[in-house]
PQR file of N, CA, C, O and H, with PARSE charges and radii, in Angstrom:
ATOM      1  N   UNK A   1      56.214 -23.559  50.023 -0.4000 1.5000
ATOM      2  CA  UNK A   1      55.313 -22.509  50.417 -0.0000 2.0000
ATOM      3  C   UNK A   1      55.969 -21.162  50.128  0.5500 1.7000
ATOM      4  O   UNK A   1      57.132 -20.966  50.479 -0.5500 1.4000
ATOM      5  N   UNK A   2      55.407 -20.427  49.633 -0.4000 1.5000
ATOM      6  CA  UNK A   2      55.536 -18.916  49.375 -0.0000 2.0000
ATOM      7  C   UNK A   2      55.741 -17.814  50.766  0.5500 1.7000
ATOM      8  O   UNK A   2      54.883 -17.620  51.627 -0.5500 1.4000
ATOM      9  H   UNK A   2      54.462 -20.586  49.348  0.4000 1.0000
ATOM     10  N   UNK A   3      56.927 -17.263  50.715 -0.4000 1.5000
ATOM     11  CA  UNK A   3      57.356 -16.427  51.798 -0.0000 2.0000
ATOM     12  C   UNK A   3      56.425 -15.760  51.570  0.5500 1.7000
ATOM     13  O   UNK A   3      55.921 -15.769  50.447 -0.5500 1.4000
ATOM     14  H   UNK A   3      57.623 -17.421  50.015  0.4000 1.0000
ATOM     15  N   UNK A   4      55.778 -14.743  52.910 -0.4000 1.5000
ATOM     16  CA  UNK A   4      54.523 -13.762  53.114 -0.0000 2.0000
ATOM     17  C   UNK A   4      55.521 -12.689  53.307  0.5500 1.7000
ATOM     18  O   UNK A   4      56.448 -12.913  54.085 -0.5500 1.4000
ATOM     19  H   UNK A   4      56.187 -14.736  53.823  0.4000 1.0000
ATOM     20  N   UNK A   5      55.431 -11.255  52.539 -0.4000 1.5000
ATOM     21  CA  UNK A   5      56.008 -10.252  52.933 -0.0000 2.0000
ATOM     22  C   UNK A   5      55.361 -10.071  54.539  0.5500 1.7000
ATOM     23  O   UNK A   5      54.461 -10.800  54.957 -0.5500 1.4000
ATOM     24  H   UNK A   5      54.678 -11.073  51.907  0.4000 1.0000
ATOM     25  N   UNK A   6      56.031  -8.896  55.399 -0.4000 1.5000
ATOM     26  CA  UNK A   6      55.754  -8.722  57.113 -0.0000 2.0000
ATOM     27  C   UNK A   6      54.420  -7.554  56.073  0.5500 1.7000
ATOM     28  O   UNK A   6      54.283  -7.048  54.960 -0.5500 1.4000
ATOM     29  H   UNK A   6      56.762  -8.304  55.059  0.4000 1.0000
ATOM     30  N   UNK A   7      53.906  -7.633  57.055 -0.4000 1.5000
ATOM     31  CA  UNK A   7      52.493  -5.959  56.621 -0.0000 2.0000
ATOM     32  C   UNK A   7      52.788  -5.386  58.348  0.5500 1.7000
ATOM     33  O   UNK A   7      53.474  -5.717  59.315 -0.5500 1.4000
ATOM     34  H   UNK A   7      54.018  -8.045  57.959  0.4000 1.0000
ATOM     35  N   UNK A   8      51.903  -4.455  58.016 -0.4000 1.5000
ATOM     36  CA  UNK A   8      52.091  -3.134  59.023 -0.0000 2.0000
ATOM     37  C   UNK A   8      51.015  -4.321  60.518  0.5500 1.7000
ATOM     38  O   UNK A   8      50.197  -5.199  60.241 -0.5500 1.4000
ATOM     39  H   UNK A   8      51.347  -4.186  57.229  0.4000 1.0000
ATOM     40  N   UNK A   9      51.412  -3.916  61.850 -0.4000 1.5000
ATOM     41  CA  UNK A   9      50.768  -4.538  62.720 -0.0000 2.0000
ATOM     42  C   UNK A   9      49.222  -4.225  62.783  0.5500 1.7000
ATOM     43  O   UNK A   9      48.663  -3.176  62.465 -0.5500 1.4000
ATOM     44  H   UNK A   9      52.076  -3.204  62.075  0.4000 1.0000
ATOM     45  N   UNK A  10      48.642  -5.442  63.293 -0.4000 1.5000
ATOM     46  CA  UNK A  10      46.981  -5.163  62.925 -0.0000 2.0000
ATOM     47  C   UNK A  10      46.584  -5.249  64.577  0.5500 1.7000
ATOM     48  O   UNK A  10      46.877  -6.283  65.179 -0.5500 1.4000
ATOM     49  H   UNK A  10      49.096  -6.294  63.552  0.4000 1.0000
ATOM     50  N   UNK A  11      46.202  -4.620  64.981 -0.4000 1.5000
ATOM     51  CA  UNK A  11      45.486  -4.859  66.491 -0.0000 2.0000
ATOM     52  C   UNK A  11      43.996  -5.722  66.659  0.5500 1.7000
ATOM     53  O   UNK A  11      42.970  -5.322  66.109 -0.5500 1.4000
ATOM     54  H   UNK A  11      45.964  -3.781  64.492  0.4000 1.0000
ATOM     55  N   UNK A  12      44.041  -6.926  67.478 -0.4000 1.5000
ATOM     56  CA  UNK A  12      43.161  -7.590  67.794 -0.0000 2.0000
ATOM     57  C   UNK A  12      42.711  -7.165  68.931  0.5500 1.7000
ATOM     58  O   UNK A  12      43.525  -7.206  69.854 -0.5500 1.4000
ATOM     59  H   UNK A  12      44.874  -7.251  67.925  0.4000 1.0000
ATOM     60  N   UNK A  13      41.006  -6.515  69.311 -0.4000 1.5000
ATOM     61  CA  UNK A  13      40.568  -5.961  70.637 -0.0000 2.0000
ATOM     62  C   UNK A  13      39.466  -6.586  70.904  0.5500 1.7000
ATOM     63  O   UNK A  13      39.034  -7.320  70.015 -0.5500 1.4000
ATOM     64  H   UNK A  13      40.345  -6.481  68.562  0.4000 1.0000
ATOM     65  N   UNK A  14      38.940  -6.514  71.783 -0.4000 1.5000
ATOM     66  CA  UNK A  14      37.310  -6.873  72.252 -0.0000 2.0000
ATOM     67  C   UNK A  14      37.350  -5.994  73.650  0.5500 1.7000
ATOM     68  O   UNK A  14      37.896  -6.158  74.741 -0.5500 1.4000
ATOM     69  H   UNK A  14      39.291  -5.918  72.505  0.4000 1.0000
ATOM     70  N   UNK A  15      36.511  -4.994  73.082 -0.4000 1.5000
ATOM     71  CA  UNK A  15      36.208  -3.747  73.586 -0.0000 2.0000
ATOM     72  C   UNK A  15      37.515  -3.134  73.647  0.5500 1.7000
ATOM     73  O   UNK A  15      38.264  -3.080  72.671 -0.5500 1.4000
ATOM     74  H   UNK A  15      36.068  -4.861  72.196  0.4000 1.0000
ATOM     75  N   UNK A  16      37.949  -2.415  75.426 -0.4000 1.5000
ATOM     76  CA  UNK A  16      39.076  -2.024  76.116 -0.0000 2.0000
ATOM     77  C   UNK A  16      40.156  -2.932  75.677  0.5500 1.7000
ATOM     78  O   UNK A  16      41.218  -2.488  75.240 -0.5500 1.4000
ATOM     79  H   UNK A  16      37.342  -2.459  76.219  0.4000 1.0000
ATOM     80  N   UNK A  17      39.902  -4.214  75.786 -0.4000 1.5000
ATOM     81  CA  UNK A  17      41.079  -5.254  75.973 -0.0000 2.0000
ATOM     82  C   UNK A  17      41.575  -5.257  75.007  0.5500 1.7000
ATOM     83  O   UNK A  17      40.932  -5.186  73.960 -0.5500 1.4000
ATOM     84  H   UNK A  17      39.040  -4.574  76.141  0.4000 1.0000
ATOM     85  N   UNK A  18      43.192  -5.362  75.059 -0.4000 1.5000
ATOM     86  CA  UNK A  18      43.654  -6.173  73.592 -0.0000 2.0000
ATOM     87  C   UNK A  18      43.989  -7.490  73.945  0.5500 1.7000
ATOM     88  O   UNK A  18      44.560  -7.993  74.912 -0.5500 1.4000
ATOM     89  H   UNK A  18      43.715  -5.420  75.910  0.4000 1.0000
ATOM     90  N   UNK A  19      43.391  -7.998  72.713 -0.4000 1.5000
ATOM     91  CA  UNK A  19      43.646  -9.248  73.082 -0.0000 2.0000
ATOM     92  C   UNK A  19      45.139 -10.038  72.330  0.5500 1.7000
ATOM     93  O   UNK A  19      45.749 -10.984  72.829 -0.5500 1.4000
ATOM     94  H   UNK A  19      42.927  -7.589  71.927  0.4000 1.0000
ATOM     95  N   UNK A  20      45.434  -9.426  71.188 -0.4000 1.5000
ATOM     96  CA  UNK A  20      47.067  -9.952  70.828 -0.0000 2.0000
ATOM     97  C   UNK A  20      46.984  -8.699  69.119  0.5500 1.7000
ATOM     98  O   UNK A  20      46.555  -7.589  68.806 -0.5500 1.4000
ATOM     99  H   UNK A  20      44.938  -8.657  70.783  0.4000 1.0000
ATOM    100  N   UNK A  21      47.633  -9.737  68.575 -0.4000 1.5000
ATOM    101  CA  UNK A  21      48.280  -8.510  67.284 -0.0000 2.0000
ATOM    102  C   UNK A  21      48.483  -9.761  66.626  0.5500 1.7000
ATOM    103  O   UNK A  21      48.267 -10.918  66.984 -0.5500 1.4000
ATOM    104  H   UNK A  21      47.983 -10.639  68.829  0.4000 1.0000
ATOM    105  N   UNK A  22      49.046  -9.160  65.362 -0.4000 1.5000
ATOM    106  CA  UNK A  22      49.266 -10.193  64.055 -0.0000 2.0000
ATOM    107  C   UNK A  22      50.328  -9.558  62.932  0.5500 1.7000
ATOM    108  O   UNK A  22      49.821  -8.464  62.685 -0.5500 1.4000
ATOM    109  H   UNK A  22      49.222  -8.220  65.070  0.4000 1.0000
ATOM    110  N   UNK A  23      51.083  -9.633  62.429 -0.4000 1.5000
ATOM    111  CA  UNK A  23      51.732  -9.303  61.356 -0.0000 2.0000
ATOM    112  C   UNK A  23      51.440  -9.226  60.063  0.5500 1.7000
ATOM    113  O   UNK A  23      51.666  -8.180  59.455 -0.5500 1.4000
ATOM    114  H   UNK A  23      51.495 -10.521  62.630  0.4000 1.0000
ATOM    115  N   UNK A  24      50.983 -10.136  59.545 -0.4000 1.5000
ATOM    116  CA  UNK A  24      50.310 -10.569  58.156 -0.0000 2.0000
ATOM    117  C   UNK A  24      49.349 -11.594  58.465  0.5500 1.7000
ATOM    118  O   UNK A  24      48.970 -12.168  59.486 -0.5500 1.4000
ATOM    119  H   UNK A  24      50.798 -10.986  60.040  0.4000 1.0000
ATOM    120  N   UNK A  25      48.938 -11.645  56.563 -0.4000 1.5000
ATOM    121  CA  UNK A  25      47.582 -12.227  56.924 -0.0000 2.0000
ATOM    122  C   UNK A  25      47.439 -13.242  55.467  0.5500 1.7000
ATOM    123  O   UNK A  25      47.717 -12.853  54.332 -0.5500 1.4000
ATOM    124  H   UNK A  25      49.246 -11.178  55.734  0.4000 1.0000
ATOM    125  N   UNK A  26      47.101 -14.166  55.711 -0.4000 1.5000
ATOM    126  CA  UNK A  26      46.925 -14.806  53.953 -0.0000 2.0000
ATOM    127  C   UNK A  26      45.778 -15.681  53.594  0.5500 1.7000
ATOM    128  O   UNK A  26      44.690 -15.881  54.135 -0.5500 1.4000
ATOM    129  H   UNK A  26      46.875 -14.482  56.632  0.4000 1.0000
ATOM    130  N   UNK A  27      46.161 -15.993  52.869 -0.4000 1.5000
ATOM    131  CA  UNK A  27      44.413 -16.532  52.370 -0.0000 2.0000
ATOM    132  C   UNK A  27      45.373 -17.743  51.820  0.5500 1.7000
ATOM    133  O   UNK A  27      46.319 -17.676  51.036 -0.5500 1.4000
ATOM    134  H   UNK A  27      47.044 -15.831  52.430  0.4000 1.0000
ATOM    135  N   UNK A  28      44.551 -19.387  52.802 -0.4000 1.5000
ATOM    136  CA  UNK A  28      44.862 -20.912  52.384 -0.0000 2.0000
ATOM    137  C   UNK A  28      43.821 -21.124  51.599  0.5500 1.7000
ATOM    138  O   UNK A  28      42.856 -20.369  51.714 -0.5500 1.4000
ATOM    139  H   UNK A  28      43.781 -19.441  53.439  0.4000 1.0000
ATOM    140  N   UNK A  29      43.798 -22.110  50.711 -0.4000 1.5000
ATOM    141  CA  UNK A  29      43.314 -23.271  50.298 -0.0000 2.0000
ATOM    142  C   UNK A  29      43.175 -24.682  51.064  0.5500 1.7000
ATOM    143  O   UNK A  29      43.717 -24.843  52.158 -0.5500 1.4000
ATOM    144  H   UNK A  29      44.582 -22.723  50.617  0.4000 1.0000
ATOM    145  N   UNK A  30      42.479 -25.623  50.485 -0.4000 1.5000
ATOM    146  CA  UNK A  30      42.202 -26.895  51.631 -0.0000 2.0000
ATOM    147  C   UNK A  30      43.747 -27.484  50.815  0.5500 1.7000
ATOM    148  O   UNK A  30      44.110 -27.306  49.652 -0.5500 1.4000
ATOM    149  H   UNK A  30      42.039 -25.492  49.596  0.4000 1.0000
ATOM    150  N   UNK A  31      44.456 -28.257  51.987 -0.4000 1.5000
ATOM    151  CA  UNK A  31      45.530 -29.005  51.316 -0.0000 2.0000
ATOM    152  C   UNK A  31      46.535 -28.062  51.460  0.5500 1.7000
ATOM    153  O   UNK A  31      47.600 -28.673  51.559 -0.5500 1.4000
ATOM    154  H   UNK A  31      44.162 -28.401  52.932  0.4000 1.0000
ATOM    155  N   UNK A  32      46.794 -26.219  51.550 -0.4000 1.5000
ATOM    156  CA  UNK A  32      47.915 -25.433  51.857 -0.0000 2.0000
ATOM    157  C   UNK A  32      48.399 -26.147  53.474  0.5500 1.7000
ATOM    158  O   UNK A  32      47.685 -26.867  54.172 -0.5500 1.4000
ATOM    159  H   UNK A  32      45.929 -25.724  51.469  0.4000 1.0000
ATOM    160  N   UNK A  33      49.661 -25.741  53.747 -0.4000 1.5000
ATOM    161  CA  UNK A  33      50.416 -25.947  54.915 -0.0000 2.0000
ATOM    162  C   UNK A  33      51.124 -24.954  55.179  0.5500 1.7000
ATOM    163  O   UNK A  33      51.760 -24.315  54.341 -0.5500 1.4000
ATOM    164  H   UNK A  33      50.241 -25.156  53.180  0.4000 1.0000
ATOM    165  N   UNK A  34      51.069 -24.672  56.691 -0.4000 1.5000
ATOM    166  CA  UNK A  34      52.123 -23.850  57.034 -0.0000 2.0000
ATOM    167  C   UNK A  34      52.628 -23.409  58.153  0.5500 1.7000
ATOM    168  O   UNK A  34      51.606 -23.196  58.805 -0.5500 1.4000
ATOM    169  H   UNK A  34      50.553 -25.192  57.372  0.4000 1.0000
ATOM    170  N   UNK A  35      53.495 -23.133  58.807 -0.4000 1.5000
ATOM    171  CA  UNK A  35      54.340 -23.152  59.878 -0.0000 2.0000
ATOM    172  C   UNK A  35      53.489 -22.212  61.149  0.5500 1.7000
ATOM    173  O   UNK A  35      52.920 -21.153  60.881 -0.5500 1.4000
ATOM    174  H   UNK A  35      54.325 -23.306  58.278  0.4000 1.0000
ATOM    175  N   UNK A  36      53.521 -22.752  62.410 -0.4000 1.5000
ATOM    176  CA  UNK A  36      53.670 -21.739  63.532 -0.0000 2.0000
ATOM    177  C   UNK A  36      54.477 -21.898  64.253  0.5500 1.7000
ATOM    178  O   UNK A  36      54.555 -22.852  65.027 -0.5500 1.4000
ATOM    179  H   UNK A  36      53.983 -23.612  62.627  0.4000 1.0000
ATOM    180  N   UNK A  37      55.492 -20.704  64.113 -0.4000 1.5000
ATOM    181  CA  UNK A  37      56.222 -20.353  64.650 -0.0000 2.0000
ATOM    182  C   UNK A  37      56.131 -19.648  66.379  0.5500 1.7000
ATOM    183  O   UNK A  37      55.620 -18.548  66.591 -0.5500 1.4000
ATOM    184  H   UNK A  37      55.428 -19.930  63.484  0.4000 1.0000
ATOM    185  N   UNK A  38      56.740 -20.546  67.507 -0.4000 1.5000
ATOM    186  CA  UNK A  38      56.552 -19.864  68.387 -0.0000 2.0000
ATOM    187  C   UNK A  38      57.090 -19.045  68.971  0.5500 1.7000
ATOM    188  O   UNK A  38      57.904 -18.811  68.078 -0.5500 1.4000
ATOM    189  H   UNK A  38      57.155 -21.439  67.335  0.4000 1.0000
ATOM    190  N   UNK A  39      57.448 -18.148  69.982 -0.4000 1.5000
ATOM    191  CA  UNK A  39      58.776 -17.402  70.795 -0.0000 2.0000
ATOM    192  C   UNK A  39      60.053 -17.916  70.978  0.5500 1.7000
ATOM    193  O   UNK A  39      61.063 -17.220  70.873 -0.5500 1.4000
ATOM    194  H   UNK A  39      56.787 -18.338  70.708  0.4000 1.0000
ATOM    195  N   UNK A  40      60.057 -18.957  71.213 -0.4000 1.5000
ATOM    196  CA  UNK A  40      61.314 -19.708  71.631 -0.0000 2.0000
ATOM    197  C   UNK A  40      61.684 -20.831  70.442  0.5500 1.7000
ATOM    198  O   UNK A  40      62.245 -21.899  70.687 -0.5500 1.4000
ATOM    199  H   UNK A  40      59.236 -19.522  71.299  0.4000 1.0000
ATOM    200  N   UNK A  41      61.112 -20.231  68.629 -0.4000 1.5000
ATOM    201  CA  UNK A  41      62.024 -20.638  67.753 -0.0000 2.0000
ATOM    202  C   UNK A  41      61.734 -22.046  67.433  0.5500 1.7000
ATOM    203  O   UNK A  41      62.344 -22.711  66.596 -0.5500 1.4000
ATOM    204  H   UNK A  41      60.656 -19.363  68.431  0.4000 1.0000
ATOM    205  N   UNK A  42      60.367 -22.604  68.454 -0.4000 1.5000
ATOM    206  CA  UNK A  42      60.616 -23.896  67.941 -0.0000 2.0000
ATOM    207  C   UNK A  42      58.759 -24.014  67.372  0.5500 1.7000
ATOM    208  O   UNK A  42      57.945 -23.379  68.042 -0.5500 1.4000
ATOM    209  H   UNK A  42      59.872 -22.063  69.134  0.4000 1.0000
ATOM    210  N   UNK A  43      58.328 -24.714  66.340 -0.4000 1.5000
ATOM    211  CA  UNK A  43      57.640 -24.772  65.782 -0.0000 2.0000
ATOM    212  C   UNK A  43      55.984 -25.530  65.505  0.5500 1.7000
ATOM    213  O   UNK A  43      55.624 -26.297  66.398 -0.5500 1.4000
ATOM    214  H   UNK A  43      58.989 -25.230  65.795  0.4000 1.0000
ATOM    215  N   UNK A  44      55.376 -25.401  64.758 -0.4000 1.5000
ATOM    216  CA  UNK A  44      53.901 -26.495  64.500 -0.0000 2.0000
ATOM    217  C   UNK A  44      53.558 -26.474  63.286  0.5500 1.7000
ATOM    218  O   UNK A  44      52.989 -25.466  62.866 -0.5500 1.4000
ATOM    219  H   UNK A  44      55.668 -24.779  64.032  0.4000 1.0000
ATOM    220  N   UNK A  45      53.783 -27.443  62.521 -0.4000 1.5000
ATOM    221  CA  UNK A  45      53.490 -27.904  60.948 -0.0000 2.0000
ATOM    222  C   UNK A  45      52.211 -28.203  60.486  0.5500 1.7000
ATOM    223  O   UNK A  45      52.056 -29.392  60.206 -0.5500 1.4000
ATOM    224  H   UNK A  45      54.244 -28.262  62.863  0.4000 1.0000
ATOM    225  N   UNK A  46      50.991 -27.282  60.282 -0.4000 1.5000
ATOM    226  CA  UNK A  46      49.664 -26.833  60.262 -0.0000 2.0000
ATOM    227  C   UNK A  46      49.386 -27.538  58.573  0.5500 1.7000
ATOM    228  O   UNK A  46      49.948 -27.083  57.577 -0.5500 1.4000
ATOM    229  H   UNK A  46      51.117 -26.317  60.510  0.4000 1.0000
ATOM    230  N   UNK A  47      48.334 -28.806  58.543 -0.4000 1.5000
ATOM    231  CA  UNK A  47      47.768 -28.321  56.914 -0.0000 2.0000
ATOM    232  C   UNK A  47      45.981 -28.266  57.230  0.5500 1.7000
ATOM    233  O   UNK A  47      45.230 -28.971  57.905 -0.5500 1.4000
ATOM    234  H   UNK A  47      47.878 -29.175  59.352  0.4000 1.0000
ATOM    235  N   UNK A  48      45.770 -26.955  56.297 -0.4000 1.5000
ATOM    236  CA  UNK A  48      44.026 -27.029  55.878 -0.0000 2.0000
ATOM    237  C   UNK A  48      43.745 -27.671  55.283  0.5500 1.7000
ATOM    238  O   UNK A  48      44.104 -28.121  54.196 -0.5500 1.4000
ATOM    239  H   UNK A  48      46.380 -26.383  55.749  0.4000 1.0000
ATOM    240  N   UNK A  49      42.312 -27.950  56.601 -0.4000 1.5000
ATOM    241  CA  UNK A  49      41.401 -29.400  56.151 -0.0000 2.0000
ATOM    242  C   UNK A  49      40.224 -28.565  55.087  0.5500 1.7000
ATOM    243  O   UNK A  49      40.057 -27.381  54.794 -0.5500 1.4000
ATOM    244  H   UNK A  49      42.019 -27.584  57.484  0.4000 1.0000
ATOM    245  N   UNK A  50      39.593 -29.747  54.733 -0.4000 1.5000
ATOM    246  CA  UNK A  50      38.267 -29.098  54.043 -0.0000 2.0000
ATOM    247  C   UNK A  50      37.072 -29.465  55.465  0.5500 1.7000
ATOM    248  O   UNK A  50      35.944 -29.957  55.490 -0.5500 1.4000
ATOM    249  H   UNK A  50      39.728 -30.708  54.971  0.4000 1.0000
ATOM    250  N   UNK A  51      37.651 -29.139  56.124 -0.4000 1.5000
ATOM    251  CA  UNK A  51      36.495 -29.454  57.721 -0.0000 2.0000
ATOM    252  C   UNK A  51      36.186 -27.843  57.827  0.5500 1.7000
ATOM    253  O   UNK A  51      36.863 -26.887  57.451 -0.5500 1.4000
ATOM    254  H   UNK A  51      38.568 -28.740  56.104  0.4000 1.0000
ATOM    255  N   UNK A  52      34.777 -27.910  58.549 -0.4000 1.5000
ATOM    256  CA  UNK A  52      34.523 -26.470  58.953 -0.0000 2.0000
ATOM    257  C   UNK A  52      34.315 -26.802  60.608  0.5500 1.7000
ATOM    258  O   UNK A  52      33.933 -25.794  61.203 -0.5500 1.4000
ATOM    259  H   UNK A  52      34.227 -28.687  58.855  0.4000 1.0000
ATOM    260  N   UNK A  53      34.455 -27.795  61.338 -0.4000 1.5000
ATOM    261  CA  UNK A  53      34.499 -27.888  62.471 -0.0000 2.0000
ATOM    262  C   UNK A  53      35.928 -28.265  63.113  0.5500 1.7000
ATOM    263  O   UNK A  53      36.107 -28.250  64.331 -0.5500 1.4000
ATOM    264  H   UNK A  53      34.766 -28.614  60.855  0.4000 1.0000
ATOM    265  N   UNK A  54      36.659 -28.514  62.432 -0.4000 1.5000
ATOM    266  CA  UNK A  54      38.198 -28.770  62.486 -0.0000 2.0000
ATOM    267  C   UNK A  54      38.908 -28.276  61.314  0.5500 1.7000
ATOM    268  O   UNK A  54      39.614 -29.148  60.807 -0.5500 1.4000
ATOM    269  H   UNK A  54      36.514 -28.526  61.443  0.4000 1.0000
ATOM    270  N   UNK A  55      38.935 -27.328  60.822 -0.4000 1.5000
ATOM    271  CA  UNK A  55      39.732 -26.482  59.597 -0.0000 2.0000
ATOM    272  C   UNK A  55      41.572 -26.609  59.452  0.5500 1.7000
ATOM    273  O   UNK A  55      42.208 -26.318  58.438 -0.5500 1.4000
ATOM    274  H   UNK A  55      38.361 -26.620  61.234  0.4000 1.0000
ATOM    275  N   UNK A  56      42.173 -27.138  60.810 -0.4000 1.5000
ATOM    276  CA  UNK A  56      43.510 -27.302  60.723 -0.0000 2.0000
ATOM    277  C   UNK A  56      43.626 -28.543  61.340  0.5500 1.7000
ATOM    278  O   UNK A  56      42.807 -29.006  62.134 -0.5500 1.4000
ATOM    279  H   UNK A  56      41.656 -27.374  61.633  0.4000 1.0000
ATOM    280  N   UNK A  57      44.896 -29.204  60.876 -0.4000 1.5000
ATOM    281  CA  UNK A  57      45.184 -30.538  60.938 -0.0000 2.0000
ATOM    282  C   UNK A  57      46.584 -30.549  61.649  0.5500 1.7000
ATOM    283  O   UNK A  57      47.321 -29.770  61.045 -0.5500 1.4000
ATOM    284  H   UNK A  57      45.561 -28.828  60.230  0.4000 1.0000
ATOM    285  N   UNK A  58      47.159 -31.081  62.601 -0.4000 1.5000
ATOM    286  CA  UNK A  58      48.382 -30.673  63.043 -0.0000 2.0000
ATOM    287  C   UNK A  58      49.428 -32.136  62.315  0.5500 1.7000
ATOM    288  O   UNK A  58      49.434 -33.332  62.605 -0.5500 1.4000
ATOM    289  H   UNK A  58      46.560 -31.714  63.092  0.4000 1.0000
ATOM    290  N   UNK A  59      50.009 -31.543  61.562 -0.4000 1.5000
ATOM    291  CA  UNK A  59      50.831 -32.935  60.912 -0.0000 2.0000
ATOM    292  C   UNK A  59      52.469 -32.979  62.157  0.5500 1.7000
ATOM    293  O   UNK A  59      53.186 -33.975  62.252 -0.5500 1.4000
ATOM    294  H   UNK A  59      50.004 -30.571  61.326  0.4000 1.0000
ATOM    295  N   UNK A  60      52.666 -31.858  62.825 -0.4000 1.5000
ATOM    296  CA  UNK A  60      54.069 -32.180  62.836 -0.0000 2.0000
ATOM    297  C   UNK A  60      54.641 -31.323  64.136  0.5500 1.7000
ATOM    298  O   UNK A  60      54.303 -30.143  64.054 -0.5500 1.4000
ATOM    299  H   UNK A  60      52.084 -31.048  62.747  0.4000 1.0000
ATOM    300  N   UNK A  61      55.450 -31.640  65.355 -0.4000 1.5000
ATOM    301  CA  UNK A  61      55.963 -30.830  65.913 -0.0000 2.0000
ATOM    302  C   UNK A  61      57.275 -30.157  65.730  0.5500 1.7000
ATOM    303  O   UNK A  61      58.093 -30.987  66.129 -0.5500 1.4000
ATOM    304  H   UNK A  61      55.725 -32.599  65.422  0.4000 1.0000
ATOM    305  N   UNK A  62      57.867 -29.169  65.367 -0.4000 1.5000
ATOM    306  CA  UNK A  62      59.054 -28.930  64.511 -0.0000 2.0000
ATOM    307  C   UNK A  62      60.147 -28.043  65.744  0.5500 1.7000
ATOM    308  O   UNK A  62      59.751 -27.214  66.562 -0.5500 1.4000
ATOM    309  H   UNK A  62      57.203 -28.495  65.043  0.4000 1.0000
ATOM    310  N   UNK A  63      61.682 -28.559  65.538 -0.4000 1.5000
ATOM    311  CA  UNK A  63      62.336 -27.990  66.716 -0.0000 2.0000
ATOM    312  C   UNK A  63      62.715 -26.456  65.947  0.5500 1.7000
ATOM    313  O   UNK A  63      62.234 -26.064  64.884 -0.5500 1.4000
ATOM    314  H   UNK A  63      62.003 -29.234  64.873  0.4000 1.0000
ATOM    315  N   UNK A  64      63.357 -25.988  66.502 -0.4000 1.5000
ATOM    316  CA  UNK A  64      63.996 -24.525  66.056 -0.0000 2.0000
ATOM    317  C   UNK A  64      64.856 -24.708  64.919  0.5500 1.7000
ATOM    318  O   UNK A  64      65.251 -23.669  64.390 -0.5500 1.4000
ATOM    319  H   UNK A  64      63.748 -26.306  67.366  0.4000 1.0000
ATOM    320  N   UNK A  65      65.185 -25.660  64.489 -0.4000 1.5000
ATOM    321  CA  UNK A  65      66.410 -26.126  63.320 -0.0000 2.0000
ATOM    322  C   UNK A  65      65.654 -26.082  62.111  0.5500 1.7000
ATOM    323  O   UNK A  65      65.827 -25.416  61.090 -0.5500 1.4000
ATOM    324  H   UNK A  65      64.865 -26.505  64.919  0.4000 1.0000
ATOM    325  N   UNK A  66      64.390 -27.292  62.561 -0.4000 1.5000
ATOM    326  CA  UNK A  66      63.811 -27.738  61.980 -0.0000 2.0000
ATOM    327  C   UNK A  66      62.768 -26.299  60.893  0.5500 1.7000
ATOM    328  O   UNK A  66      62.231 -26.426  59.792 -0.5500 1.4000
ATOM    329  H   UNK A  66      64.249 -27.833  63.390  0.4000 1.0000
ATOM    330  N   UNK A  67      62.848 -25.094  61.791 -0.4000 1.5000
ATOM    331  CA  UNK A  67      61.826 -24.224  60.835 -0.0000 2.0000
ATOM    332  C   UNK A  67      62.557 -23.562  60.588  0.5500 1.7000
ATOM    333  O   UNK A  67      62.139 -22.783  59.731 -0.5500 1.4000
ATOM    334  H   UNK A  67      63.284 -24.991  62.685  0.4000 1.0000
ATOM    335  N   UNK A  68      63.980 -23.297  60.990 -0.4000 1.5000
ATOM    336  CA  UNK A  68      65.113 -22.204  60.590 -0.0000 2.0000
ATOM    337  C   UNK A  68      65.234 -23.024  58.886  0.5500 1.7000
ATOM    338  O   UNK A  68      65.010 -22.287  57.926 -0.5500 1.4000
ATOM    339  H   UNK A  68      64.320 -23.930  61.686  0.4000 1.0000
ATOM    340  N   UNK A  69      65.437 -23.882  58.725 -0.4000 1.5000
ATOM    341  CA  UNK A  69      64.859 -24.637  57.001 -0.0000 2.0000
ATOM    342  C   UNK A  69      64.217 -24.182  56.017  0.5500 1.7000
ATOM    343  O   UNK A  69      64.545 -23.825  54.885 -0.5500 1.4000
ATOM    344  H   UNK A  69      65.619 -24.481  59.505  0.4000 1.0000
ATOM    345  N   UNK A  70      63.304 -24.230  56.549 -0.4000 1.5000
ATOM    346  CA  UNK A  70      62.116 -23.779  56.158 -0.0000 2.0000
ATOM    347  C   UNK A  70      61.904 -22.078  55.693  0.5500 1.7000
ATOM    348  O   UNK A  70      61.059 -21.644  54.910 -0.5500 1.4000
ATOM    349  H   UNK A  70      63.037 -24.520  57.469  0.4000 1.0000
ATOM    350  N   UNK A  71      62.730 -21.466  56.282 -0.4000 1.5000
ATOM    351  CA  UNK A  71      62.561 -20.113  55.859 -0.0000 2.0000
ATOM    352  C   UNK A  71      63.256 -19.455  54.737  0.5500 1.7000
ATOM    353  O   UNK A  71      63.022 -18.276  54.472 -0.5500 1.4000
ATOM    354  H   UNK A  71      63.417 -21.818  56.917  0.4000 1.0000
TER
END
């Protein structure tokens, strides 16, 4: 998988509220895979489905080692 440069922070709101933020942003294909990374370093091994009612597939739970690899 292709490293994503960081982009400038994007704010997610509904109305007043924020509701979180995002860093970057990319565009999958069905069959791409790719990492979520959580706070505490340890991970979720994501591939796109061609589903539009289930669009992600969880193949994998990954420890902190395991995505420090990966990068």
């Amino acid at each position: 998988m292709e490293k994503i440069p960081k982009q400038q922070m994007i704010l997610i709101s509904k109305g007043d509220t924020k509701i979180g933020a995002y860093n970057s942003m990319i565009i999958v294909k069905s069959g791409d895979q790719f990492i979520h990374e959580l706070k505490n370093g340890e991970g979720m091994l994501y591939e796109v489905a061609e589903d539009l009612i289930n669009p992600l597939r969880l193949i994998d739970t990954l420890s902190s080692e395991q995505v420090k690899k990966h990068k």
